[in-house]
N, C-alpha and C positions, 0 to 999 in steps of 0.2 A: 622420398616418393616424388615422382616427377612426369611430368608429360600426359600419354594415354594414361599407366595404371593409376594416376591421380586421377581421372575424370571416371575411370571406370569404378574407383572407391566413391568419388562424388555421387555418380547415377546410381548404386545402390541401395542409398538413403533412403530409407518411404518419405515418403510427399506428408510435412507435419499437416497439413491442412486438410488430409484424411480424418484425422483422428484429435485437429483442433478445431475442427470448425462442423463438417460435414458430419460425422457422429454425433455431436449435440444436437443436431439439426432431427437424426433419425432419433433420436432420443425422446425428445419432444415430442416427435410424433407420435411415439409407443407411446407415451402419457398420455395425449390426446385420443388415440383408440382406447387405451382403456376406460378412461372415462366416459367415452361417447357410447359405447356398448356396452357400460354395466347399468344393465337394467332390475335389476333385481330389488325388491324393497325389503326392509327393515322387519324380522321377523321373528317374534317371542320364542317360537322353536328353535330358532339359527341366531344365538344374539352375537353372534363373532359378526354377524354382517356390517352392521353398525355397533356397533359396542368391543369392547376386548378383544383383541387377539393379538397373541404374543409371536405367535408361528410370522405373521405377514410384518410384525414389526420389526421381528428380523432378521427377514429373507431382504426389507426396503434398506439395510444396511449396504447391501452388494449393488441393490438400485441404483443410489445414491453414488456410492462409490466408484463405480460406472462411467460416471459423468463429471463428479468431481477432480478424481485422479487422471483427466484425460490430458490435462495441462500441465501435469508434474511427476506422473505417473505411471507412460499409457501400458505398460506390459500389467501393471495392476490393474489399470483401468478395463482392458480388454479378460482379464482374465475374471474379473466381478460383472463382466456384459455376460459371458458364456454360464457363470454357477446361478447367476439370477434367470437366464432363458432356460436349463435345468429346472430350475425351482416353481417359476412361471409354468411351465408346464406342468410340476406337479401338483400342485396348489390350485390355479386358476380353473374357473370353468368358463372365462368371457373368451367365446371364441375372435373376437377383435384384438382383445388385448394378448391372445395365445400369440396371432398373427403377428403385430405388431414388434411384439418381444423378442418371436423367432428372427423375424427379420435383423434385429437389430445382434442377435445373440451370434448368431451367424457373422454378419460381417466386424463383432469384434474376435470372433475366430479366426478369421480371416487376416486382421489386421496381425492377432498376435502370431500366428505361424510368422506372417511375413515380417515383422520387427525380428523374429529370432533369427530365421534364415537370414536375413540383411546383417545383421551384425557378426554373424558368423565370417558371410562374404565380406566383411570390411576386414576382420581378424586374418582370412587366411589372402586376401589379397595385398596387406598390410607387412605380413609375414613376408612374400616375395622379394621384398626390395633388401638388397644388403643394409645390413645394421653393425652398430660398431658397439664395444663393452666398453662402459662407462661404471665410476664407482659414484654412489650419489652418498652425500653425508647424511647423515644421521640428522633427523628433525626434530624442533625444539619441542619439549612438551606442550600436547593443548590443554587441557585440564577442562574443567566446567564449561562448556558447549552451552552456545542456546538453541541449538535443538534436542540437546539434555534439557533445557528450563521447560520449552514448549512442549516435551513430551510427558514432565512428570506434571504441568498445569495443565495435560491432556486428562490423564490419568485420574487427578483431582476434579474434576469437570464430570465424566464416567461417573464414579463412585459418588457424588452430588446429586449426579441426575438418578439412579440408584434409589439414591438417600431420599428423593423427592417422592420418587415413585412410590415407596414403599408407606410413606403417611399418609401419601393422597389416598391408596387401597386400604390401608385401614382406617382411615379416618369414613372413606365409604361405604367400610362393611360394618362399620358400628350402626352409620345410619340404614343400611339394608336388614340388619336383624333387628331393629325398632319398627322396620315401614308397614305396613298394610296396602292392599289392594285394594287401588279404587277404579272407577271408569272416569272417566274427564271427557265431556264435549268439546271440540272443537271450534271457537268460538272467531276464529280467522288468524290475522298476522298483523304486527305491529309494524310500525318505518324501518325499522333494522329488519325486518325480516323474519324476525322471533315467532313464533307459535302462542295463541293467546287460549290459554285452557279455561274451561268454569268446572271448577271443582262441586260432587253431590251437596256439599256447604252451602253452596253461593261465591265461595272464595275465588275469582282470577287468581290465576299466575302465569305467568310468562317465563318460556324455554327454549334454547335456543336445539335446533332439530337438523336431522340428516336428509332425514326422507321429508315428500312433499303429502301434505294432510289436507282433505277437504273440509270446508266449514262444516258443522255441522256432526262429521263422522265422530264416531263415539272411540273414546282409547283411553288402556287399559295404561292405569298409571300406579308407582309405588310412594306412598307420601308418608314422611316420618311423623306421626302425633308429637313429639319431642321437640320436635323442629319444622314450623312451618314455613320457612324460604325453603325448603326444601325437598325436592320433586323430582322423579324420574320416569324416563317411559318404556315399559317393560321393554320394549324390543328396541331401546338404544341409551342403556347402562353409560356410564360414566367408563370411558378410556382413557387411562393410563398409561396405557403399553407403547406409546411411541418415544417413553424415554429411554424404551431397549434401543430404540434406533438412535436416539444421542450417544448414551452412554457408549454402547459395542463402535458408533462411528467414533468419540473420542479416544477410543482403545486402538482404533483400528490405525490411527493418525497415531498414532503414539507411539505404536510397535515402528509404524514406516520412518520418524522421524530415528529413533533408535537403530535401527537399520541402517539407516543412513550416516550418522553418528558413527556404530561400528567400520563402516566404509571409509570415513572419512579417517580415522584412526590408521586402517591398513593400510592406506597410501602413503602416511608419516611414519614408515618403520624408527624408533629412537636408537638405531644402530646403524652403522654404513654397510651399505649394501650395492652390490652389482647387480647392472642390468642391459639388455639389449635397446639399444639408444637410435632411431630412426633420425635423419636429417630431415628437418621444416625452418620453414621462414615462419616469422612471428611478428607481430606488431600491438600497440595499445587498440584498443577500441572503443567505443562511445560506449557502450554498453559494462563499462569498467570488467571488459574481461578482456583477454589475448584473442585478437584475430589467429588463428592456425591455419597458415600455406602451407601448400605443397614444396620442398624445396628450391623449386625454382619462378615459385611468388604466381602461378598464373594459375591455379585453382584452390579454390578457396575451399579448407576441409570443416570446419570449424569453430568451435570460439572455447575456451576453458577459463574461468574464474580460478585465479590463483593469490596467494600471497605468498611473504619472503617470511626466514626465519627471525630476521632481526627484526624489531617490533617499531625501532624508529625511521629505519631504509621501507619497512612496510608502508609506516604512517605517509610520508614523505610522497610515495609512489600511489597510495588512494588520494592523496589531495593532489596530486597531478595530473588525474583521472577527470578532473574539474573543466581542465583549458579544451578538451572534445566535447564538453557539454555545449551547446549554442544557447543556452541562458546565462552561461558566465563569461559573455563577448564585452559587456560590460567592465568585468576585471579590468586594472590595472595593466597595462604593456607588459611594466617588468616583471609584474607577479606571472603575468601568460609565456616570458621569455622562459622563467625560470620552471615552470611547469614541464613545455616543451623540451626544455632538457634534460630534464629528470625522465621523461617519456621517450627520448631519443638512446637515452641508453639501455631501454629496454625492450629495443627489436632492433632485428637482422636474423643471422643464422643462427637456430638453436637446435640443441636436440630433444627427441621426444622420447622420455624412456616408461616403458609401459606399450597395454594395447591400443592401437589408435581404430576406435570403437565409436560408436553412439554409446554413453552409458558407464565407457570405461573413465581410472583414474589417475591417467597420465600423469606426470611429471616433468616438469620443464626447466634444460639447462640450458643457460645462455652464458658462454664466460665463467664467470666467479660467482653465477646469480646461477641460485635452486629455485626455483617457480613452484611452489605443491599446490596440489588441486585443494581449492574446496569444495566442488560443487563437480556431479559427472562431465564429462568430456560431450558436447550437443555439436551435432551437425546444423547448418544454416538453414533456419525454417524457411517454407516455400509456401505460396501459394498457385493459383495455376498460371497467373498473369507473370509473376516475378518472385525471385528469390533473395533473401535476404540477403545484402552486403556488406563491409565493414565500413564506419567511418573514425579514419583513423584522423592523423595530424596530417593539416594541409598543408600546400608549401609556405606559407605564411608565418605557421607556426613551427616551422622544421627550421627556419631561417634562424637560428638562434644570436647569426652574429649581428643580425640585423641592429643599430644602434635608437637607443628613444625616438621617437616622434619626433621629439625637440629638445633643444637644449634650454633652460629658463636661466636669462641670465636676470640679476638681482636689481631694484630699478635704482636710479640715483636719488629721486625724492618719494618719502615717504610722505600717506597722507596722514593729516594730524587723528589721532590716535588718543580714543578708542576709534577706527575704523567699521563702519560698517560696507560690508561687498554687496556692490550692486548686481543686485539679483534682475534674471527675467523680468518681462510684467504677465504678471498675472491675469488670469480672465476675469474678466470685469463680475463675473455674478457670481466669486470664490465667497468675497467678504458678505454681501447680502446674504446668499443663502444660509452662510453662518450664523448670521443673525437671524435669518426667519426661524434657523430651526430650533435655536435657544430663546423663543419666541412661542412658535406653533405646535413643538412637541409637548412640551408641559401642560396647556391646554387640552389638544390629544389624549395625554393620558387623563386628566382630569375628566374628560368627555365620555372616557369609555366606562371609566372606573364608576362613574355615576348612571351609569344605562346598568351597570351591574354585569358587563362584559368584561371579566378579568384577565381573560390571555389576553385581548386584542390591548388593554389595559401594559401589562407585561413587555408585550412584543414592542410596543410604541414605546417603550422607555429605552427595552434593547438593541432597537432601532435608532433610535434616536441619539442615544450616547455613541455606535459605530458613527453616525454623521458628524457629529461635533468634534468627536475624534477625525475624522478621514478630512474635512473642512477644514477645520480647526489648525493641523497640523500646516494644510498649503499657506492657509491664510496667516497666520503666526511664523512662517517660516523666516529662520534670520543665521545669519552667520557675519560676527563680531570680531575684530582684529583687534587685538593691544600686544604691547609690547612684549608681556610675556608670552599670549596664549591666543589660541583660537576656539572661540565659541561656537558651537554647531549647534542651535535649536531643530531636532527634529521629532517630533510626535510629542510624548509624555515628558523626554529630558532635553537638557541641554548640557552637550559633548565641550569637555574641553580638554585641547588637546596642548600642551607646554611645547612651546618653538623647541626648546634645548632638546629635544626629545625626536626633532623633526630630522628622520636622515635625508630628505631627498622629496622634490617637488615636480611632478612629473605632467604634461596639459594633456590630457587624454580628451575623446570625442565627445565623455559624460561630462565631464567640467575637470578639476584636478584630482590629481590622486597626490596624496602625502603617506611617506614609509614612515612608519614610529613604531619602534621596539618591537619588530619581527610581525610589524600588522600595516594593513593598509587603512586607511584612509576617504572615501571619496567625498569631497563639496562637490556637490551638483547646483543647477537649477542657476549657476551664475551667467549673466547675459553675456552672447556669445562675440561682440564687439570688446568688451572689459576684461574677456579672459583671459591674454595673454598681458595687460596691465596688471591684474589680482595675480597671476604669479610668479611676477616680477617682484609685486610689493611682498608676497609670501615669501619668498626666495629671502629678502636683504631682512625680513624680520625672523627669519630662521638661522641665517647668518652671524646676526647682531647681538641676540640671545645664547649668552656664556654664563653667566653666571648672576645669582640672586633669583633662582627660577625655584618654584615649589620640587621636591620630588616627584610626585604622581606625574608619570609620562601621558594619563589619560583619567580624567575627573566625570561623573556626572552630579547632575543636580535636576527637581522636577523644574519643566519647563512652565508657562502660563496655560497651557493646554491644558494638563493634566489638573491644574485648578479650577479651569473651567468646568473641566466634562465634570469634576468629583461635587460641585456644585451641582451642575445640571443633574446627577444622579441623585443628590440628595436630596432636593429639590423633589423629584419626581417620585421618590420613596415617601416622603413627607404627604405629597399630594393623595399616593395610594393609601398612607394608614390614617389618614386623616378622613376620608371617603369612609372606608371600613369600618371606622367605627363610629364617624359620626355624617353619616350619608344626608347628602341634599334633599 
């Protein structure tokens, strides 16, 4: 696909921002009509008003659904807007909320004709361009899926909510064939908002209500002789019924997830099979899925999530997926060298075999590499400003042959040994406030715990231990040279890492990065005058270490941190059951 009929498959697309953004929007607003024009109060003759009703519990399945599936779903989505505007009209008598609903029912009619008709055009505009027979190999078994797991924990969720439903109803019908009729005054509202009744007794009780009750007014209430916490008012019964709308939405995600599942299955035939193979350009992209060009790289069609059959070339190719992330700039040089070229050999010309669709389950060959989808074939989401693009590898990271930074050569004098590496300096109120707060917190909690305020009590501890830890850790911060090993104090442990184990010493812009047994390494935080001396002196002590060295390529042990905090915690456990039981 190339040139015009690329752009003309491009302009196709519905606008995702239809139907990711601007639909929840009129969404919302049908909720807000409804609620704003249901006026109707609470009524012994109609208790479905406020109390039970199973019919609107789940018809609010397709509501819900409506708006949830519009970011993973929208031909679902759209198609539970139109059976709920159906429904809404059958059911409802709030003419706000008829209005509101139609509007909205409508334009997900609208949306869904146009999703089908577009995909159609992509299918037969897609068709046009010569394609070539390719035979694809046979796909490895997938076996147990997790969206096999999330659909049968959907499932269990359902039948739970069910299971809930069905004791909370009869544990309320036992208390309804004991209750008696009474009348109850209206005696005002409590700070929550609750309903304060005077029972013919003398008895209060407090209810939480739907409708709004004036002081005063008299209401007809059912109260169990059996059980007196326990109150009801005729015209708003205890409901239940919206675990139909749990259970039927966790059925309803379960079936979709399963569905999906079967999809995903029919695209890995475990046989070789032929198929009509379209030419595209391809690339990694930030979003760990394949950017999908048009064969001649100048329109962008969109993105497919894929993996390989081989489980370790898989593994290899998702942790390579890393060096596009812009929070792993940090990495290591050569670990980003070696990313980059694992990424590099997997774009240029590929073919696409399969329909090239929104929705479809393409297949990608590149060379000797099968790409199988896991996830539908998505066009670049838009909005009206700008449409989404890829970010692939820069030429920074394409440059594979680019050589290290630096080369670290070894020094001639070691310093005497144990060594410690000069670090940074620290901000002068690290060590203070470490001590104020193994200081002021224990008091704190001591202070609440005696006012008889226990969370604030709690939180002051849990707080308190994150600082001593988060302090603690800058202000203890140490990294130790000896002849065999290097010690890395950071947080709860301290890292040590055996020279003989050390391939490679690399000065990166965070401090050094050291290779040890297929892992990296980084010392940070060392002063930035001293860094190319520290790995100098690292270099001839990785050198010089041959032999009488421990096994363990990598050791921990707890650091002084972790003593402290497990003090200060104990400490402040002591202070709380000490209070408790024997209060100031």
């Amino acid at each position: 696909m190339r040139g015009d009929l690329a752009a003309r498959w491009a302009g196709s697309v519905v606008p995702s921002w239809l139907y990711r953004w601007l639909l929840p929007v009129v969404w919302l607003g049908a909720i807000v009509a409804s609620v704003a024009g249901d006026t109707g109060r609470c009524s012994i003759e109609d208790p479905t008003v406020c109390g039970p009703d199973r019919t609107f519990s789940l018809v609010m399945i397709a509501c819900f659904a409506s708006l949830v599936l519009l970011w993973w779903r929208p031909i679902v989505a759209a198609a539970s807007g139109v059976l709920f505007m159906v429904l809404d009209l059958r059911y409802d008598n709030v003419t706000s909320a008829r209005i509101g609903w139609t509007v909205y029912g409508v334009l997900c009619a609208v949306l869904l004709i146009w999703i089908v008709t577009s995909r159609r055009r992509q299918q037969s505009l897609a068709a046009r361009m010569p394609r070539q027979q390719v035979q694809v190999p046979a796909a490895a078994p997938i076996g147990v899926t997790s969206r096999l797991l999330v659909a049968a924990g959907l499932v269990l969720v359902g039948a739970a909510a069910l299971g809930l439903m069905h004791w909370q109803d009869q544990r309320e019908e036992t208390h309804v064939r004991r209750a008696v009729e009474q009348t109850a005054v209206v005696k005002g509202t409590n700070d929550d908002g609750d309903l304060v009744l005077q029972l013919p007794d003398g008895r209060s009780h407090t209810v939480t209500v739907v409708d709004d009750y004036e002081t005063g007014a008299q209401v007809p209430v059912l109260v169990d002789p059996a059980d007196p916490d326990w109150l009801r008012l005729r015209a708003e019964l205890a409901d239940y019924t919206f675990w139909y709308t749990v259970a039927g939405g966790a059925w309803a995600l379960a079936v979709l997830f399963l569905l999906r599942d079967i999809q995903l299955r029919r695209a890995r035939p475990r046989r070789f099979w032929n198929g009509q193979a379209l030419p595209v350009r391809i690339e990694p992209d930030a979003s760990a899925a394949f950017a999908v060009r048009s064969a001649d790289g100048a329109v962008l069609l969109g993105f497919l999530e894929t993996d390989l059959d081989d489980e370790e070339s898989d593994l290899r190719l998702f942790d390579a997926f890393t060096a596009l992330d812009k929070d792993e700039e940090a990495a290591p040089a050569k670990l980003k060298r070696e990313w980059a070229e694992t990424l590099k050999r997997y774009r240029g010309d590929a073919l696409l075999v399969g329909d090239l669709a929104e929705g479809s389950w393409p297949t990608l060959v590149l060379g000797d590499h099968v790409l199988r989808p896991v996830s539908p074939f998505r066009a670049p989401r838009r909005m009206p400003w700008r449409a989404e693009s890829t970010q692939g590898l820069s030429e920074q990271h394409s440059d594979t042959s680019k050589p290290s930074e630096s080369t670290v050569d070894p020094a001639r004098e070691v310093p005497t040994l144990p060594w410690e590496v000069p670090l940074q300096t620290r901000a002068w109120w690290n060590l203070p406030a470490f001590i104020a707060v193994l200081v002021v917190a224990p008091v704190a909690v001591g202070t609440f715990a005696s006012w008889g305020d226990w969370y604030a009590a709690v939180m002051a501890t849990v707080i308190g231990a994150q600082l001593v830890h988060s302090l603690g850790s800058r202000a203890l911060y140490r990294v130790t040279a000896t002849a065999t090993d290097l010690w890395i104090r950071t947080g709860w442990l301290e890292r040590r890492l055996s020279w003989r184990f050390v391939e490679s010493v690399e000065v990166e812009e965070e401090g050094l990065s050291l290779e040890a047994v297929d892992d990296w390494h980084v010392v940070g935080g060392i002063a930035d005058k001293e860094l190319a001396n520290v790995a100098a002196v690292f270099e001839t002590l990785r050198l010089r270490s041959r032999t009488g060295l421990p096994d363990e390529p990598v050791a921990r042990r707890p650091s002084p941190v972790l003593l402290i905090n497990a003090v200060y915690v104990a400490v402040c456990v002591l202070i709380l059951v000490l209070t408790r039981w024997n209060p100031f």
